[in-house]
Structures are given as structure tokens and as C-alpha cells.
C-alpha positions as CSV (number, residue, x, y, z in Angstrom):
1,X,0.0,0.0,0.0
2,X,1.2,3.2,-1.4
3,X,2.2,6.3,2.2
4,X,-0.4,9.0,2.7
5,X,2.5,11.2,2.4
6,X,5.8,12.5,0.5
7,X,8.9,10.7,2.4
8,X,10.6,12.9,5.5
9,X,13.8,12.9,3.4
10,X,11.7,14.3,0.4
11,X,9.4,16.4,2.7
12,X,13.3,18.1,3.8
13,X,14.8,18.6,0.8
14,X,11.5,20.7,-0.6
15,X,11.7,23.1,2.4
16,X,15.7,23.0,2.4
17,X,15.3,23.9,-1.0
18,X,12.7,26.9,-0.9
19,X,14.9,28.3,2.2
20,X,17.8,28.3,0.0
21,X,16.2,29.4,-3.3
22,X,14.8,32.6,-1.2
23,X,18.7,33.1,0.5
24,X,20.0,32.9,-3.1
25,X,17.4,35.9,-4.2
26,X,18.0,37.5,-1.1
27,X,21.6,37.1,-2.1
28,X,21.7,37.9,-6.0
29,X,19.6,41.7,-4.5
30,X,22.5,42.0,-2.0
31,X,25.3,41.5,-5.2
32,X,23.5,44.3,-6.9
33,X,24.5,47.0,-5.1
34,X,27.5,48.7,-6.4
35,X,27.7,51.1,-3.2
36,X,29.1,48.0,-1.2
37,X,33.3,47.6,-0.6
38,X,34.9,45.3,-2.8
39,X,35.3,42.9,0.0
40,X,31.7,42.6,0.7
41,X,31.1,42.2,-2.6
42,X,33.4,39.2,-3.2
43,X,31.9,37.6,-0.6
44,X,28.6,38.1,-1.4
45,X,29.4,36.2,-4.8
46,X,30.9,33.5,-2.7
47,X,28.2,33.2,-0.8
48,X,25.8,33.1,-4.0
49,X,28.1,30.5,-6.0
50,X,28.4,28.2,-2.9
51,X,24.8,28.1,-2.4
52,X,23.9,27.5,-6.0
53,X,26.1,24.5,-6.1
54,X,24.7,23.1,-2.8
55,X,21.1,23.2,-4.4
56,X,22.4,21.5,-7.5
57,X,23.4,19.0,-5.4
58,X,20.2,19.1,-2.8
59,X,18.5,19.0,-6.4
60,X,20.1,15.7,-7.5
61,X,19.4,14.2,-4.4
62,X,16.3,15.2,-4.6
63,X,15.5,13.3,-8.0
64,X,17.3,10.1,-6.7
65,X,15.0,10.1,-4.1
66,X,12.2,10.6,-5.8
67,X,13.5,7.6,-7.9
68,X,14.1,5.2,-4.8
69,X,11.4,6.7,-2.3
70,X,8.0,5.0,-3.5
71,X,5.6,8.0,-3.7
72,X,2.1,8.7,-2.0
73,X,-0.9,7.8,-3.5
74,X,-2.1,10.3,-5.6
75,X,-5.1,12.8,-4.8
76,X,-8.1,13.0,-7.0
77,X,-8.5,15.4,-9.1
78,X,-9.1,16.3,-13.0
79,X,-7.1,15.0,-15.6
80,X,-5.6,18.7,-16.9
81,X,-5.1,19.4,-13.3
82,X,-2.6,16.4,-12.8
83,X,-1.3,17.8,-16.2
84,X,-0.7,21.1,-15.0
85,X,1.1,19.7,-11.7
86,X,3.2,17.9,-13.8
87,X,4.2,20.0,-16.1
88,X,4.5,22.9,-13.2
89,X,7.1,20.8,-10.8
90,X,8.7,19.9,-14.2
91,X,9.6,23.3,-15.2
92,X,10.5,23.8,-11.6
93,X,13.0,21.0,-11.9
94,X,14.4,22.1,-14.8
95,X,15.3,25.7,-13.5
96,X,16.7,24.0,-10.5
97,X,19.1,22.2,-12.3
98,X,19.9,24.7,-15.5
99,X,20.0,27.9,-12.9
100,X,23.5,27.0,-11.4
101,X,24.8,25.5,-14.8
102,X,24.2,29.0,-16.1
103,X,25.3,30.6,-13.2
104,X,28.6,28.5,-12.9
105,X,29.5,29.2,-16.6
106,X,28.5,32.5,-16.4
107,X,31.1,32.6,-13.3
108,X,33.8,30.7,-15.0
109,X,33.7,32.7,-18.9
110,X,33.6,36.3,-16.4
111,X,36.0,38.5,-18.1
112,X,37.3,39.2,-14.8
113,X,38.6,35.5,-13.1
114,X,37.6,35.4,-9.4
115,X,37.6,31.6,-8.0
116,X,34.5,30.3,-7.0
117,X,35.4,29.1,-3.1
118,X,33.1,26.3,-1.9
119,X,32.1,28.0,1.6
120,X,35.9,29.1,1.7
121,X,36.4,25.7,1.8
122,X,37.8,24.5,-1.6
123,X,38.3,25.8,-5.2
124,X,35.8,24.7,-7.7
125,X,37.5,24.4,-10.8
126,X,36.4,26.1,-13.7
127,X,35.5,24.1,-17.0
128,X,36.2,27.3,-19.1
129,X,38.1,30.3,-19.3
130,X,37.3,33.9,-19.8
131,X,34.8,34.2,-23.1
132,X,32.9,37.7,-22.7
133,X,29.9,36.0,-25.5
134,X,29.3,32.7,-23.1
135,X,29.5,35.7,-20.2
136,X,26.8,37.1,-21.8
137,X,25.0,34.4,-23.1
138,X,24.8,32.5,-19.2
139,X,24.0,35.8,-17.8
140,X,20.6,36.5,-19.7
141,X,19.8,32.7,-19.4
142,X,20.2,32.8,-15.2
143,X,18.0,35.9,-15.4
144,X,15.5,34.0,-17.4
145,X,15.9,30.9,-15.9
146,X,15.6,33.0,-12.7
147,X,12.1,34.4,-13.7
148,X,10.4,31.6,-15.3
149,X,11.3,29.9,-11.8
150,X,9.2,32.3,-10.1
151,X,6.6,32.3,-12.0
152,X,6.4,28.5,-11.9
153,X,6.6,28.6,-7.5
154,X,3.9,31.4,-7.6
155,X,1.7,29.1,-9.6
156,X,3.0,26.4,-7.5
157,X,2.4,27.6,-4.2
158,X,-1.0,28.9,-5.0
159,X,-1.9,25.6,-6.5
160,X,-0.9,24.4,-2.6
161,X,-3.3,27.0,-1.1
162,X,-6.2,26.5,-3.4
163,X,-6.0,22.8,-2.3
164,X,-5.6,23.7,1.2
165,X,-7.8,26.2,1.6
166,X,-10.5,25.9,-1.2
167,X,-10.8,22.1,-2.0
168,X,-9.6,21.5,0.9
169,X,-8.2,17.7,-0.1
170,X,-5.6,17.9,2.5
171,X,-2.6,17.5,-0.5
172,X,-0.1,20.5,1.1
173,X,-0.3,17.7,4.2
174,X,1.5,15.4,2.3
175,X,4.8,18.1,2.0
176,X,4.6,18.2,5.7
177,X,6.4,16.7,8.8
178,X,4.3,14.2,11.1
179,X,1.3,12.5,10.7
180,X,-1.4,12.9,8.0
């Protein structure tokens, strides 16, 4: 018999990814002012690249799981809505993963070379060097990337709260901690 709910591991990584997505856009508003010290700045970026690759890789656990962990039985509802679901948390999965591709390329073709340092931690190597076209190419794709994301969590999240509050099916329960 299929769980009433999403897995605790999968229930984790969803929030531990929304907290980080919202640190990362607190983050990339923070890198935007000019006014701060060079310093500040620098680490700012740090910050922003170290996060990044840390959702990648909360990402990529995230499908494995969904892979291994068996998944709760589905709610009812229309067919176009199960459509829509899918092809919302798709998109979502697909920024997730492309958003710190573009952002790591767009870090490592910078005309201006600045290491990316895991949490001060470790180098990251970069696959290329400085190419001011891929610069500009991976920056206009993060932006994008960056606002197709949103608009596929606002649709997201109010899909959630018309569940919870209007249909009231109890589905946002099964992205929860405890019991049903």
C-alpha cells in the first residue's frame, strides 16, 4: 500500500530547498549593489556561488530520491489538473538544475577571473576560461531561468493553497512533517 505522504527525506529537501532558493534571491539583490566595498562584494558572490552548487546538489538528491522513495498515492482530481502539476514541478525541476549550470559558466567565462570558493572551503575548478559572449549568453539565461522559476513557485504555491484552503483535499499535508 502506497504512504499517505511524501517521504521525511523528500518532505526536507523541498523546504531546504525553498529556504535556499529565497537566501539565493535575497543574495543575488544584495550583489546588486554597487555602493558595497569590494570585500563585501566578493563575498557576497561566494556566498551566492556556494549556495547555488549546494542546491544542485540538494536537487540531484532530490530526483534520486524521488527515484528510490516510493511516492504517496495520488489525490483526485481532473485530468488537466494532474497535467498542470506535472508539467509545473517539471519546469521547476528544470530551472533548478539549469539555474547553477548558467550561473557556474557565467562565473567561470567572467572576463574578470575570481575563483568560486566552496564555503571558503575549496576551489571549484572552472570548466572554461574567460569568453565575454558565453559571459553574456549564461547571464541572460540565469535571469530568465531566474524568472520563469518564479513564475512556476507562484503558480506552484497557490496551486498548494487552493488545495488547502479551497478544496480543501488535505494534499499541502503530504509536503509536511508528522502524521497525516
Amino acid at each position: 500500500m502506497r504512504p499517505r505522504n511524501w517521504h521525511p527525506l523528500l518532505v526536507l529537501l523541498h523546504w531546504l530547498t525553498v529556504v535556499l532558493i529565497a537566501v539565493q534571491y535575497g543574495l543575488s539583490r544584495l550583489m546588486g549593489d554597487e555602493t558595497r566595498d569590494l570585500l563585501s562584494r566578493f563575498a557576497l558572490y561566494q556566498w551566492h556561488k556556494s549556495f547555488g552548487l549546494t542546491l544542485a546538489g540538494l536537487v540531484l538528491l532530490r530526483l534520486a530520491a524521488r527515484r528510490l522513495l516510493e511516492a504517496p498515492r495520488p489525490v483526485p482530481m481532473p485530468c488537466w489538473q494532474r497535467i498542470a502539476a506535472e508539467t509545473v514541478q517539471g519546469g521547476l525541476y528544470l530551472c533548478l538544475l539549469a539555474l547553477p549550470v548558467t550561473g557556474f559558466l557565467m562565473a567561470a567565462a567572467a572576463p574578470i577571473q575570481i575563483p568560486t570558493l566552496f564555503f571558503g572551503l575549496f576551489s571549484v575548478p572552472h570548466p572554461i576560461g574567460p569568453d565575454q559572449a558565453v559571459y553574456d549568453a549564461m547571464l541572460r539565461a540565469h535571469a530568465m531561468l531566474f524568472d520563469i522559476m518564479a513564475a512556476l513557485a507562484f503558480i506552484h504555491a497557490g496551486a498548494a493553497l487552493l488545495h488547502q484552503f479551497v478544496l480543501r483535499d488535505g494534499l499541502i499535508q503530504r509536503m509536511w512533517f508528522g502524521r497525516p
